[in-house]
C-alpha positions as CSV (number, residue, x, y, z in Angstrom):
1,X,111.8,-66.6,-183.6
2,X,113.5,-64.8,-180.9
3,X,113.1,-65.7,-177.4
4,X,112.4,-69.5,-176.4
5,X,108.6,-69.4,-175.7
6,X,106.8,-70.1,-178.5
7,X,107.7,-72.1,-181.9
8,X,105.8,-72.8,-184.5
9,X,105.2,-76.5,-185.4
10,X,103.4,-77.2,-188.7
11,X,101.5,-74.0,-189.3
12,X,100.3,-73.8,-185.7
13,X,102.2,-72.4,-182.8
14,X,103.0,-73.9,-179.6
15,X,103.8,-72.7,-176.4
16,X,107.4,-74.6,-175.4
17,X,108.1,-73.2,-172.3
18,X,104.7,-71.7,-171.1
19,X,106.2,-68.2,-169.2
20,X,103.3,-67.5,-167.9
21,X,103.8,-64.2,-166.6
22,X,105.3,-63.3,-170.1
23,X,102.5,-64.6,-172.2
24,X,101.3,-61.2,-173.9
25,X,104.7,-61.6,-175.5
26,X,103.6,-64.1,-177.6
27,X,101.6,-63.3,-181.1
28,X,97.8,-63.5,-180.7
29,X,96.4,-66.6,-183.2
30,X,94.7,-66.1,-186.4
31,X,91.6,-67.6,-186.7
32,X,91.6,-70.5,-188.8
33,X,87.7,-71.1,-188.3
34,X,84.7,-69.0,-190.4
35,X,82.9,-69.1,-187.6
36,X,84.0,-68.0,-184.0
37,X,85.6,-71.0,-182.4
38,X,83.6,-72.4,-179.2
39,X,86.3,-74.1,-176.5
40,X,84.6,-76.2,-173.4
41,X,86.7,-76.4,-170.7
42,X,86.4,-79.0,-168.1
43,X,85.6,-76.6,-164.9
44,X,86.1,-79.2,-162.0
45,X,90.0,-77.8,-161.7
46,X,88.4,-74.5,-160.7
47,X,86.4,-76.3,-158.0
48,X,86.8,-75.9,-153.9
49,X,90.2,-74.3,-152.7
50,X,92.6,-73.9,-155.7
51,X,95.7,-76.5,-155.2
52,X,98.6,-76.3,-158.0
53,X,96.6,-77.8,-160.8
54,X,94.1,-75.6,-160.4
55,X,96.1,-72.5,-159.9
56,X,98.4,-73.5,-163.5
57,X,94.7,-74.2,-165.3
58,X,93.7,-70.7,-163.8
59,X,96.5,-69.1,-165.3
60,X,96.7,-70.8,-168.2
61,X,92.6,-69.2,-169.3
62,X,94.3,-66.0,-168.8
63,X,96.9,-67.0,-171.9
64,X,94.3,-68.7,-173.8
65,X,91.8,-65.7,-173.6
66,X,94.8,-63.8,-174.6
67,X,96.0,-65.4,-177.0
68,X,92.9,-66.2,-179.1
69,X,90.5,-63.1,-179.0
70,X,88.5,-65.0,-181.9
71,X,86.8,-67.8,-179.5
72,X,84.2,-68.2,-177.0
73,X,85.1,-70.1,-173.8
74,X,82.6,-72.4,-172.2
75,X,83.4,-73.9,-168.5
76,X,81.2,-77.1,-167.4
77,X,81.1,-77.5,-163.8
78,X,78.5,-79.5,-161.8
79,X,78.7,-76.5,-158.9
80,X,79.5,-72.7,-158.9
81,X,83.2,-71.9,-159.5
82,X,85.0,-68.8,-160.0
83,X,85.7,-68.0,-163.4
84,X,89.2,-67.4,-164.8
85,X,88.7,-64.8,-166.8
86,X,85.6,-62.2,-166.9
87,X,84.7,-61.8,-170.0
88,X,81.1,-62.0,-172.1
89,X,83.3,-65.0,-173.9
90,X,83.7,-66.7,-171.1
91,X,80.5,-68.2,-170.6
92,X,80.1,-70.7,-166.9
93,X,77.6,-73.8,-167.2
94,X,76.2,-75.2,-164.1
95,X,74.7,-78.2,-164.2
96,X,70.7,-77.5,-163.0
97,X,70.1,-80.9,-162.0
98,X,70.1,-80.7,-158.0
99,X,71.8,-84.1,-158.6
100,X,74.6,-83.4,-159.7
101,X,75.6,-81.0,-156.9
102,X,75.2,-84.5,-155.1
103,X,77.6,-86.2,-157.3
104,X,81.5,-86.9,-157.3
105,X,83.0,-84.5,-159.8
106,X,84.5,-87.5,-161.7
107,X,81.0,-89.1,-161.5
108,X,79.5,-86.4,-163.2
109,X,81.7,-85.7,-165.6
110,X,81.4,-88.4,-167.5
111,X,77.6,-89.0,-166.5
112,X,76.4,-85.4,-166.6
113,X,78.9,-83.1,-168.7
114,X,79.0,-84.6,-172.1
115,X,75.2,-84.0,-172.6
116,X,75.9,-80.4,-171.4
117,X,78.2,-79.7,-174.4
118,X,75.6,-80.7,-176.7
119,X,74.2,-77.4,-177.0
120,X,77.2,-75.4,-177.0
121,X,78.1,-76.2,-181.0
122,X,81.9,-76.9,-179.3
123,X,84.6,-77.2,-181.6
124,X,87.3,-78.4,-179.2
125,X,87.1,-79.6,-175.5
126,X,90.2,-79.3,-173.4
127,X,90.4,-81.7,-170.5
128,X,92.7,-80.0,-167.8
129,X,92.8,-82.8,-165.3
130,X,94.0,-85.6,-167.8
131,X,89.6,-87.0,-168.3
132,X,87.0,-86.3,-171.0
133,X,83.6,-86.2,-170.6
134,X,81.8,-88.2,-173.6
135,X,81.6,-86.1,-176.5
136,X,80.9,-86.5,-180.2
137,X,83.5,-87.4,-182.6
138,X,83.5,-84.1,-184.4
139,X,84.7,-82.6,-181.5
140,X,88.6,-82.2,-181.1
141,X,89.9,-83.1,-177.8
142,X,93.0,-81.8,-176.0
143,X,93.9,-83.3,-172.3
144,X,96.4,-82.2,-170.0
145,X,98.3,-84.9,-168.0
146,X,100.4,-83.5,-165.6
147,X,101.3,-86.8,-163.7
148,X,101.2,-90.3,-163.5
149,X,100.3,-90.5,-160.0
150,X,97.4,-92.9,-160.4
151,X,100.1,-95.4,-161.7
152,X,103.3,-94.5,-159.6
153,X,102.1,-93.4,-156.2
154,X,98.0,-94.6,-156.3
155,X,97.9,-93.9,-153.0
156,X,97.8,-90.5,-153.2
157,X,94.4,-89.8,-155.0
158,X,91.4,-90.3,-153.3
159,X,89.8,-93.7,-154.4
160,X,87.4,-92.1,-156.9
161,X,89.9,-90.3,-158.9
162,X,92.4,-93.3,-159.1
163,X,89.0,-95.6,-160.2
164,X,88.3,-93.2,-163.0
165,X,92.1,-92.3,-164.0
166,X,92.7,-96.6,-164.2
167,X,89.3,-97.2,-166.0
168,X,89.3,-94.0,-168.1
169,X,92.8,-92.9,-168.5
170,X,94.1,-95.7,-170.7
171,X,91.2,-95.8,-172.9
172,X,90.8,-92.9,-174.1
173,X,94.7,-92.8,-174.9
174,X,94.6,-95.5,-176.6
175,X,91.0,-94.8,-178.5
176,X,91.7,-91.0,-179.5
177,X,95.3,-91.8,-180.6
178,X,94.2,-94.1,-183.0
179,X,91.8,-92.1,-184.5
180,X,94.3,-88.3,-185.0
């Protein structure tokens, strides 16, 4: 396949070593859907000041939006946030309920966000900070975990964030592994 960026894995490729500043290298997906594919994105990354996380997640909707021209992009946030890539398929949901502006981001996602994906006909959900909102079972879930800080150095996260990555982390693991 040439260089070591992507590979292809079982009739889907994968990004190996994700170069982002050389990701137009990489062969744009076919679509394997009839329908154009609908992607949620957990938007509470894009929230405040970015920090690393949020700056790789950033980057990273640049490569997807790349990479597959076929899909809509949906980003569920409980405030205004600025979106990674301006497009008429990239589509920002704010959460109307003056709640939620109120809430903890971790609160509301799994309080608030799930029922906002219920309209959106989603296909897959990616969770870039390592949590899911709920969603249905037909809908494929991919999470990013980029640490273990929540076991290895708790104190580090603010208290909400390590109660949600203890009580929510594990489980879902453990109950979406099962199921693939």
């Amino acid at each position: 396949m040439g260089s070591h960026n992507y590979a292809r894995a079982g009739g889907t490729w994968r990004v190996e070593r994700p170069g982002l500043q050389e990701f137009h290298r990489l062969p744009r997906l076919p679509s394997q859907y009839p329908h154009r594919m609908n992607i949620g994105i957990d938007g509470r990354a894009f929230q405040g000041r970015r920090t690393g996380v949020g700056r790789y997640v950033f980057e990273l909707c640049k490569c997807l939006d790349y990479l597959l021209p076929d899909a809509s992009f949906y980003i569920y946030s409980n405030v205004p946030v600025e979106m990674p890539v301006i497009s008429d398929r990239w589509i920002l949901r704010v959460d109307s309920l003056d709640l939620s502006k109120r809430m903890k981001p971790v609160v509301w996602l799994k309080l608030r966000c799930g029922e906002m994906c219920r309209s959106d006909d989603l296909d897959v959900f990616w969770g870039p900070a390592a949590l899911l909102p709920g969603l249905s079972r037909d809908i494929q879930t991919v999470i990013t975990v980029h640490d273990l800080a929540f076991k290895v150095a708790p104190e580090t996260m603010s208290i909400p964030h390590r109660w949600a990555h203890n009580l929510f982390f594990v489980t879902f693991c453990t109950q979406r592994c099962e199921s693939a």
